[in-house]
Each structure stands twice: as C-alpha cells, then as structure tokens.
C-alpha positions in Angstrom: 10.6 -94.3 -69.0 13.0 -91.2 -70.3 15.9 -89.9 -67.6 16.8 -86.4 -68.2 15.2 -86.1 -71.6 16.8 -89.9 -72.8 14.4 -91.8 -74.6 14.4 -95.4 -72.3 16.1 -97.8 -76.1 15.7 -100.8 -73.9 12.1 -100.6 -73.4 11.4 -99.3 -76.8 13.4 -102.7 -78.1 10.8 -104.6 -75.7 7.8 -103.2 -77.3 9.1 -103.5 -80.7 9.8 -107.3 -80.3 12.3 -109.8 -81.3 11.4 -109.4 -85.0 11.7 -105.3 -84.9 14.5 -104.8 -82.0 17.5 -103.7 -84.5 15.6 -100.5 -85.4 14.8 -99.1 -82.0 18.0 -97.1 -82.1 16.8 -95.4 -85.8 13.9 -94.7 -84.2 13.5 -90.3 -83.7 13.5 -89.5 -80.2 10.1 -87.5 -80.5 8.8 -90.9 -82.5 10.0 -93.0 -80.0 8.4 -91.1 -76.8 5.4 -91.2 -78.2 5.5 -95.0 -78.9 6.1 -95.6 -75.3 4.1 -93.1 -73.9 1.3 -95.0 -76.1 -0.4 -91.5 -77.2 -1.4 -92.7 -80.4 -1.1 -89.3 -81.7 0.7 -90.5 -84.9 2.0 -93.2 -85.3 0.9 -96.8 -82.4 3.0 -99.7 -81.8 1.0 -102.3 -83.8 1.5 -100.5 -87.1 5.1 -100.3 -86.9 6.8 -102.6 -89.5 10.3 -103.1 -91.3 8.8 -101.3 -94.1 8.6 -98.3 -92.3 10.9 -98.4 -89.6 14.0 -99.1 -92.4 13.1 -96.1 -94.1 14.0 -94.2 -90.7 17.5 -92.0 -91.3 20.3 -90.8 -88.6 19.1 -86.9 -90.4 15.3 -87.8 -88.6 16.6 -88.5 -85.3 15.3 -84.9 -84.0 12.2 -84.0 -86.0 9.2 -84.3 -85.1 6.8 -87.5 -85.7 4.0 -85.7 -88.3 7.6 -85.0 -90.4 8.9 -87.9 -90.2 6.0 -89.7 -92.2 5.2 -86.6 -94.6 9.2 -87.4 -95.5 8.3 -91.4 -95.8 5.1 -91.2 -97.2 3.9 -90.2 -100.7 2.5 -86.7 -100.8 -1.4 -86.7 -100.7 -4.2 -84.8 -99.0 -3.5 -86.7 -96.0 0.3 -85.2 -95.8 -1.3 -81.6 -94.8 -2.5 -82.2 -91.7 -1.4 -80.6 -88.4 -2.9 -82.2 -85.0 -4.4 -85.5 -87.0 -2.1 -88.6 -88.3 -1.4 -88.5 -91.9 -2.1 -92.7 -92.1 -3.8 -94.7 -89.5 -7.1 -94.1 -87.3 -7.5 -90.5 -88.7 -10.7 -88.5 -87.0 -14.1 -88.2 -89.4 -13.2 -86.8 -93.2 -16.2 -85.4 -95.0 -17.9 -86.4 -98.4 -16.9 -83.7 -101.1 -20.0 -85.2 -103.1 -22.7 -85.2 -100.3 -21.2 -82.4 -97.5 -24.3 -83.6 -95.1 -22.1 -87.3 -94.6 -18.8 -88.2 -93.3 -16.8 -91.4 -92.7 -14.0 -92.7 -90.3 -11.0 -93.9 -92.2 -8.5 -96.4 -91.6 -5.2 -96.1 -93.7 -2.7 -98.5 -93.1 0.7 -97.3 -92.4 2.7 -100.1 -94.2 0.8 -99.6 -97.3 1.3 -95.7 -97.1 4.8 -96.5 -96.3 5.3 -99.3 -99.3 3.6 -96.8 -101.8 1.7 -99.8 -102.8 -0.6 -98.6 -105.5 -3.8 -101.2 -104.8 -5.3 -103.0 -101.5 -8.4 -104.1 -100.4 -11.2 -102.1 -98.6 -13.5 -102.9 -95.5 -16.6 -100.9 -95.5 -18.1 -100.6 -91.5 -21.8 -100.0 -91.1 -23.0 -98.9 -88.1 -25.8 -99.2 -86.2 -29.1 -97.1 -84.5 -26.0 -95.5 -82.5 -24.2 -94.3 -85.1 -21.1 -95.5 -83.0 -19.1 -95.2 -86.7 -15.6 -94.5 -85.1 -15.9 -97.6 -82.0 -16.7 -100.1 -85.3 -13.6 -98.5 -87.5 -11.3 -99.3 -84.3 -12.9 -102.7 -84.0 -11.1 -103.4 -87.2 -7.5 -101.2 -87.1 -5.2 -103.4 -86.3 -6.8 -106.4 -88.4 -6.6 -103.8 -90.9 -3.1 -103.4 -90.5 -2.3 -106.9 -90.2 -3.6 -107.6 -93.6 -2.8 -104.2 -95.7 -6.6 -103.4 -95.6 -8.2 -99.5 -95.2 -11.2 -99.2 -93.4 -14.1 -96.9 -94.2 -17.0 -96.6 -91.5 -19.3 -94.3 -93.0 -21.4 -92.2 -90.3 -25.5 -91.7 -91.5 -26.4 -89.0 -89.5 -30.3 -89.0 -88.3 -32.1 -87.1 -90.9 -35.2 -84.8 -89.5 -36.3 -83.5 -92.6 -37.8 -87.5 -93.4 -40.3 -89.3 -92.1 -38.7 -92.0 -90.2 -35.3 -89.8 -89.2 -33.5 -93.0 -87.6 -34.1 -95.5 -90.1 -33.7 -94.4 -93.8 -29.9 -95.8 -94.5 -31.0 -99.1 -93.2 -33.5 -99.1 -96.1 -30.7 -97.4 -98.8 -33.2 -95.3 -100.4 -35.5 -92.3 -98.1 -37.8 -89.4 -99.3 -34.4 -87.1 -100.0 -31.2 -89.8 -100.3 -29.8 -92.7 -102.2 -27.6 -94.0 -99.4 -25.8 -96.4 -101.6 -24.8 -93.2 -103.7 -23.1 -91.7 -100.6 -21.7 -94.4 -99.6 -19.6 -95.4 -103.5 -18.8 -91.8 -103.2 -17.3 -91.7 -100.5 -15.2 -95.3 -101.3 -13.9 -93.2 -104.8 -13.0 -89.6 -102.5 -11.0 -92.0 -100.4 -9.1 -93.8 -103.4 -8.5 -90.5 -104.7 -6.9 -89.1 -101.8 -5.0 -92.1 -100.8 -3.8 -93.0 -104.6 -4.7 -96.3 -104.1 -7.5 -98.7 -106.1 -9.5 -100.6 -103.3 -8.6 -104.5 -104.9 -11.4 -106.2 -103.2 -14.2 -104.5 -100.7 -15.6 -106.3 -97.9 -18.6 -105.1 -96.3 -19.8 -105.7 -92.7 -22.8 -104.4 -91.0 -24.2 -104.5 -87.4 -27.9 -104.3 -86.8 -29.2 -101.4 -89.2 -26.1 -101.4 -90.4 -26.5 -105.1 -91.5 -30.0 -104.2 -92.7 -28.1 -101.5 -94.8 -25.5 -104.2 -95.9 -27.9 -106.9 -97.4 -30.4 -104.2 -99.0 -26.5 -103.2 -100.6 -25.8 -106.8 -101.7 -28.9 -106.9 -103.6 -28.0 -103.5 -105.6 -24.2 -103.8 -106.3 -22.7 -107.4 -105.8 -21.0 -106.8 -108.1 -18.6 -104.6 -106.6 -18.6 -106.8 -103.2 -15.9 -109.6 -102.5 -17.4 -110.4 -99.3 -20.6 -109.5 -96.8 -21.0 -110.2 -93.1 -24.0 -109.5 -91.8 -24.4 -108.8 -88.1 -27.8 -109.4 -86.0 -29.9 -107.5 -88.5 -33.2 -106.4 -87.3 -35.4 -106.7 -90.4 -34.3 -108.7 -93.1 -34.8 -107.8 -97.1 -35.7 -111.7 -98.6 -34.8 -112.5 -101.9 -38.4 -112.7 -103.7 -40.3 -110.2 -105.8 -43.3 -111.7 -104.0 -43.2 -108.6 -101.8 -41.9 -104.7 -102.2 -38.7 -103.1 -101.3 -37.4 -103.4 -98.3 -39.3 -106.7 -97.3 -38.5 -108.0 -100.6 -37.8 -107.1 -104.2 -41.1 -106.6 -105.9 -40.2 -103.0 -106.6 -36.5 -103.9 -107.2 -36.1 -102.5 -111.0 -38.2 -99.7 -110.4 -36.4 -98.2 -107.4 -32.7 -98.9 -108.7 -33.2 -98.8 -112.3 -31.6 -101.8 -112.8 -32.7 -105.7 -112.2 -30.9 -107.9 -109.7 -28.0 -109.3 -111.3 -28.4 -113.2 -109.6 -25.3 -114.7 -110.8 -23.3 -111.5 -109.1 -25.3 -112.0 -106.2 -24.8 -116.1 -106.1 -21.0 -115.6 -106.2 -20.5 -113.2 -103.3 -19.8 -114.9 -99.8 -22.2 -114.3 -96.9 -21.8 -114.5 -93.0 -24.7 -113.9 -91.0 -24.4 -113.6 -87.5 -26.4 -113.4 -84.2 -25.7 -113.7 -81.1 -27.1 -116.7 -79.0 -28.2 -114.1 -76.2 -29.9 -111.8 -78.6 -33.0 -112.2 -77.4 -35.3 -109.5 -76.9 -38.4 -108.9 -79.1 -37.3 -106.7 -82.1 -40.9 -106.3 -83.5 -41.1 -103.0 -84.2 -43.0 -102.5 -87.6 -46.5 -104.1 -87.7 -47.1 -106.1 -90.9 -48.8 -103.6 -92.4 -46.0 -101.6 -92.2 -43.6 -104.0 -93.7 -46.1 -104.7 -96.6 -46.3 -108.4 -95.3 -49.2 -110.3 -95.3 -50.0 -111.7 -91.6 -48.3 -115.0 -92.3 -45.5 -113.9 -93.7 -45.3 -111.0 -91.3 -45.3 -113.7 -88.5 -43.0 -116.3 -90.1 -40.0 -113.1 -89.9 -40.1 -114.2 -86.1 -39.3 -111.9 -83.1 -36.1 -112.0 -82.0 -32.6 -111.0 -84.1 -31.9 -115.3 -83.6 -35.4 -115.6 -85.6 -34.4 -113.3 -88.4 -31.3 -114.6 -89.1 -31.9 -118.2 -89.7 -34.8 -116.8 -91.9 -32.7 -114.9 -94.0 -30.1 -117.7 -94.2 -32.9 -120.5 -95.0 -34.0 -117.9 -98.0 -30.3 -117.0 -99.2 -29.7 -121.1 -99.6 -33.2 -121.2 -101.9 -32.0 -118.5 -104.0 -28.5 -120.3 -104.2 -26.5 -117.9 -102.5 -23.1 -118.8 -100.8 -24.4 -117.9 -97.1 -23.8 -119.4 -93.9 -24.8 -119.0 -90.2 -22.9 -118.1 -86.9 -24.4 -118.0 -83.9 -21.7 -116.2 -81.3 -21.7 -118.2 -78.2 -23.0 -115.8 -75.2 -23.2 -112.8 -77.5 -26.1 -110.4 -76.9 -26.9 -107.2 -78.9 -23.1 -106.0 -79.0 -21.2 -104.6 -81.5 -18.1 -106.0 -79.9 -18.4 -109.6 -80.6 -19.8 -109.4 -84.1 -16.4 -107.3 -85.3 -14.4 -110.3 -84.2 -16.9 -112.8 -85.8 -16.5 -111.0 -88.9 -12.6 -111.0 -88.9 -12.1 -115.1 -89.9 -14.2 -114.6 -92.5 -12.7 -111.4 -93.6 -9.5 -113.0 -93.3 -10.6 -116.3 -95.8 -12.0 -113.8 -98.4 -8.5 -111.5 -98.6 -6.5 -114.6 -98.9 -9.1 -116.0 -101.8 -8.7 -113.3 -103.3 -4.8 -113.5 -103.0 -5.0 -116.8 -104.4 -6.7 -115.9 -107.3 -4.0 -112.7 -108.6 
C-alpha cells in the first residue's frame, strides 16, 4: 500500500469513491495512511465527506491526523484529547453529575466539521450485558449517514441494592433515579459538543427496552421516537396495577401524572425476534404485583410479551406497531438494524416538519 514512505493516491481515490476521488491528493499523508491502513484511530473512511475533506489545505499535508481536525473543528472539550478521536466513536466519557455512570458517544464528523449548531440524538440502552459500546457501533455509521450523535449510556451493576442487575430496567432503585442520569448525561454531551439535540430517538434491547418504555411513560415529551427491542417484562399502560407492571403508583413515584396526549403522539416499534423463544419467566406473580391471571396472560416467551404490550399501547391510543424479525433470536444484532428504518422515517418527519 505505501513504497518508500509514498502514501498509495490511487488506492486512496478507490476507497474514497467516484463522488470523493478529487480530494484524495488534499488528503495529509499521515491522514491518508491511516484511512487505508483502516486503524480507525481518528478519523474511518465512512465518515469522510466534502464537508470535511474541502476544508483540507496544501499547509496540512504533513501534520498529524488529531491536528488536522482540532484545526477543522470548533474548539470544545473533545479538541484536548491525545490517543482518543476528537469526533466519531470516542471511548466511554463520564457523567460530571453522577461520577458512578458513563456513556459511549457517537459524534458525527460532518456535523463537527459543518459547525452545525443543532441535530438529532439517538439514545442506545443496553442490555443484562451491559455491551454499551457493541450497541453505539451498531448505529455509527447510520449515525453518520443522517447527521445524528449517539449516546449509549452504560448502567453499571449496583451491589449496594437489592436486585444489583436489574434496577435501570425499572428507572427508579433503593439509591438512583436512572432517568435522572440518563437527561444528565444528554445535557453534559450538548454542552461539550455545542450542539442542541433537535429530536432524540430512543432504542432499547431487552432491559434496555424495559428501561425505554418505563422512560416513555415519564418524559414523552422529550422523545421523537421509541423502538423497543424484545423486552423481558413489559410496564402496561393501566393504573390497575403498581410501578413497574403498571402505573398505579405512577404520580407518586415521579411526581408528576402521565401526560397521555405526549405519550399518544410519540411513535413506537416494538420488536421481537421470531426465534426468541425461550421461557423468560423470571419474577413470580407475586413479585410483579400481578394477580395470577394477569400474571399469566404476560405470557413466557419475549414473542408473548411483545404482542401484549403492543395489544395494550393500541387501547390506550398510542401510535405502536409490531415487528417480528424473521429468524432473529435473543441478539442485539438484528434489532439495531430493525430499529434503523424506523429511525430513519422519524428524522425525515421531523425534517419535514422544520
């Protein structure tokens, strides 16, 4: 690929493509290694654009990558790092507000490169695995694609409570309001980026989609669009039973009632896969605060719980709908690329409507 220290222009041209070709010769020799090398260090090939690559001068053609973009982008927090991008997949950040919490950002380098001053947010839940960084990944060069960040928070397992694995999925434990770490860290992000989140979309897989509806119910307001991935245990939307089965304890718990016409007008996905199978009864009804019929009706399998909570969304009025992912079993995998067509039909209603 490089002959005695000559960066290979020809194949650099190739992976820029027809649209991108006439800047591969702007491009810094240090920049352009490690585009073909494919390290990823700083800067990857899909976030290249004409935005940032015409910014490039004859004066760069020696420095290094990390100065390239602290001369091209506008100076923020970001613009101090050493061995971590200053845009793109940077590695976790932590929450000024709650130091026990961090999240994995997505920045995209066209904005940062545009100084655009506004763009729209996805918010990544993740699961029992806490795989935070795979899900902010899943959605980088989507991300990219359409101007968006990405913010995949990561809720560390909490010892000091009495379920340690399970209290995000539930947004409220014995010690946290998960909901409140979670709008902090949305505003620290803003902050450092300089740039008001437009529209937020939130997606959640398994107790990160348990953490995602129980969200919808608190703050639709602030949500343009929810997809909800094979949740385990579903919140329904009656007061006949308490928080988190239902909203009986709703008001008490949030200090505020559910605003239903916010709710009505935010846009649901729900997802399962058709594979997703196995028996996912793990709280007895007791436990749950169900009676034994209802406990039974919530079904046993991911496929069960999902068409229950879509049945109840359409009784309450809500704008859901129901995808069932041909061959999909528990994986994160195929529920990111569910989630991106619908992603992808809320950013451009929202376009619309500017």
């Amino acid at each position: 690929m490089e002959v005695s220290g000559t960066v290979d222009r020809d194949l650099l041209r190739t992976m820029l493509g027809e649209g991108l070709a006439d800047f591969a010769d702007s491009v810094p020799d240090a920049m352009a290694r490690e585009l073909i090398h494919g390290d990823h260090g700083f800067v990857a090939p899909y976030q290249l654009s004409a935005a940032l690559l015409s910014r490039l001068t004859p004066a760069m053609r020696d420095w290094q990558t990390a100065d390239v973009l602290r001369a091209i982008y506008p100076v923020t927090p970001l613009s101090r790092t050493r061995m971590q991008p200053i845009a793109g997949a940077l590695a976790a950040v932590a929450c000024r507000a709650f130091p026990g919490f961090c999240h994995f950002p997505y920045v995209p380098v066209a904005h940062m490169a545009e100084g655009r001053g506004e763009a729209p947010l996805i918010v990544a839940v993740h699961g029992s695995s806490r795989n935070a960084k795979d899900l902010r990944d899943g959605f980088a060069a989507f991300a990219e694609r359409h101007g968006c960040f990405v913010l995949a928070p990561l809720f560390p397992m909490d010892l000091d409570t009495s379920v340690p694995d399970e209290g995000y999925k539930q947004l409220v434990d014995e010690r946290w309001r998960y909901d409140h770490v979670l709008w902090a860290m949305v505003a620290e992000l803003s902050e450092a980026v300089r740039t008001r989140f437009s529209a937020i979309l939130l997606f959640g897989f398994s107790g990160g989609a348990q953490f995602a509806q129980r969200l919808l119910y608190v703050d639709p307001d602030r949500l343009a669009g929810v997809a909800l991935g094979a949740p385990s245990y579903v919140t329904l939307p009656s007061e006949r039973w308490g928080w988190w089965s239902g909203l009986g304890d709703f008001e008490r718990l949030f200090g505020k009632p559910v605003d239903w016409p916010a709710l009505r007008r935010v846009p649901v996905h729900i997802q399962c896969g058709t594979e997703d199978r196995l028996d996912c009864a793990i709280y007895s009804a007791e436990e749950t605060g169900l009676d034994a019929a209802a406990h039974a009706a919530l079904g046993r399998t991911r496929i069960d719980r999902a068409r229950l909570l879509q049945d109840q969304y359409d009784r309450a009025g809500m704008a859901s709908r129901l995808t069932l992912i041909p061959g999909a079993a528990h994986a994160w995998g195929p529920h990111v690329e569910a989630a991106k067509p619908f992603f992808e039909a809320q950013l451009q209603a929202a376009a619309a409507s500017v």
